[in-house]
C-alpha positions as CSV (number, residue, x, y, z in Angstrom):
1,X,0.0,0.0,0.0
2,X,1.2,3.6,-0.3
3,X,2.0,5.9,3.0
4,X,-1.7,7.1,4.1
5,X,-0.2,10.6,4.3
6,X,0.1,10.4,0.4
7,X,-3.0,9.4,0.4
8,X,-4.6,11.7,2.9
9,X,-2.5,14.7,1.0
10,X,-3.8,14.0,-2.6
11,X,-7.3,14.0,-1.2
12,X,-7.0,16.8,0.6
13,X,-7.8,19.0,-2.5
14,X,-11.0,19.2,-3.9
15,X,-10.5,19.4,-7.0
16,X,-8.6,15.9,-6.9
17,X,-11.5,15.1,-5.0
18,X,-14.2,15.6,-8.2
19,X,-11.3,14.4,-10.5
20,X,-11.8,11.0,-8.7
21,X,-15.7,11.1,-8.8
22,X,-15.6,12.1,-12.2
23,X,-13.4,9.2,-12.8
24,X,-15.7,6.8,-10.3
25,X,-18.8,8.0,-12.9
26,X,-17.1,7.2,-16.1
27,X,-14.7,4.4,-15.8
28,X,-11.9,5.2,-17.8
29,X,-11.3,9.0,-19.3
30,X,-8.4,11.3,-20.7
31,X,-6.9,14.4,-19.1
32,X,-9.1,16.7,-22.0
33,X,-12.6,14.7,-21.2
34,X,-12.3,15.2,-17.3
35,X,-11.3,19.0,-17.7
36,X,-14.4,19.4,-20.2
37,X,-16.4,18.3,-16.7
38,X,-14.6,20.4,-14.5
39,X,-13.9,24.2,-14.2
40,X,-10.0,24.1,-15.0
41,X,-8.0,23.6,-17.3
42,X,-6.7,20.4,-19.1
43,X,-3.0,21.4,-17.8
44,X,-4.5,21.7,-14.5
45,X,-5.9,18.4,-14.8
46,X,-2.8,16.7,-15.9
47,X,-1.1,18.0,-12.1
48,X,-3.7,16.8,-10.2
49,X,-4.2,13.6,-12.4
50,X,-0.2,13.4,-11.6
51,X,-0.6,13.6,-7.6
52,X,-3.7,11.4,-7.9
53,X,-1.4,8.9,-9.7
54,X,1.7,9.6,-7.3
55,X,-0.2,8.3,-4.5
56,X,-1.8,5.4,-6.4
57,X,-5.0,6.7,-6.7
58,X,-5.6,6.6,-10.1
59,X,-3.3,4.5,-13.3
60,X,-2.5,6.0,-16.4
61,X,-2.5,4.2,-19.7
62,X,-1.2,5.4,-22.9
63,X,-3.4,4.7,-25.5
64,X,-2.4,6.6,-28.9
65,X,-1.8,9.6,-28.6
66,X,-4.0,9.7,-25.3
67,X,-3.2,8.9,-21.5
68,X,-6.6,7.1,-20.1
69,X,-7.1,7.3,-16.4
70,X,-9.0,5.0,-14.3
71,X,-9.6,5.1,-10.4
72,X,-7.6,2.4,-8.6
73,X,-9.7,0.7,-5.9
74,X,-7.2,-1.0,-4.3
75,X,-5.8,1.9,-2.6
76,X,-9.3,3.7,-1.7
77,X,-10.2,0.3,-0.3
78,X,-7.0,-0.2,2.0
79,X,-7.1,3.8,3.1
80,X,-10.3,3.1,4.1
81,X,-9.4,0.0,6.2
82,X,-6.3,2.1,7.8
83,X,-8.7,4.7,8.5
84,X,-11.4,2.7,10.2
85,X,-8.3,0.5,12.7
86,X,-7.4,4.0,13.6
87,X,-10.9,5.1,14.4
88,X,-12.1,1.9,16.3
89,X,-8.0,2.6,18.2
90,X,-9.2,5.7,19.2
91,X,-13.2,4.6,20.1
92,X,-11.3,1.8,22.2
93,X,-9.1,4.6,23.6
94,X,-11.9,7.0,24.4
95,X,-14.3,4.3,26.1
96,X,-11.3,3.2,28.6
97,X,-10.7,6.9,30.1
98,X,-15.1,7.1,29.3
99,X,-15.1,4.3,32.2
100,X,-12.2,5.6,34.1
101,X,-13.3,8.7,34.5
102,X,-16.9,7.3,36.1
103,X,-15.3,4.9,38.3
């Protein structure tokens, strides 16, 4: 898996954030189709596209003259696992010093 904080980083901007949707809705799409959908520009998209990729949210494929994006589920689905250990950590956490503190 990739470092959760490359993760947590590349989602941290929203437009990476619709890029991802965008690419959730259509499957597979280029740099040019996403910005068409979007209120930047194709260079624009490309960066984000690039971070996105960086932290294994997304895969690039050359086909033609074209780069086709598609969202990579793997890494959504293991953030999310990390995320949920750390949140039961910290409800497990919480509860102890919960029944400290009323004893």
């Amino acid at each position: 898996m990739n470092a959760p904080g490359a993760v947590l980083v590349a989602l941290a901007d929203p437009t990476r954030r619709q890029l991802l949707e965008k690419l959730v809705d259509v499957g597979l799409a280029s740099a040019t189709t996403l910005a068409e959908r979007l209120p930047v520009s194709r260079q624009a998209v490309v960066k984000h596209l690039n971070v996105l990729e960086g932290a294994g949210l997304v895969s690039g494929e050359r086909t033609g003259r074209e780069v086709l994006y598609q969202v990579r589920s793997r890494t959504l689905d293991e953030s999310a696992r990390w995320m949920a250990e750390l949140a039961s950590t910290w409800d497990r956490r919480l509860n102890a010093i919960k029944r400290a503190a009323e004893e």
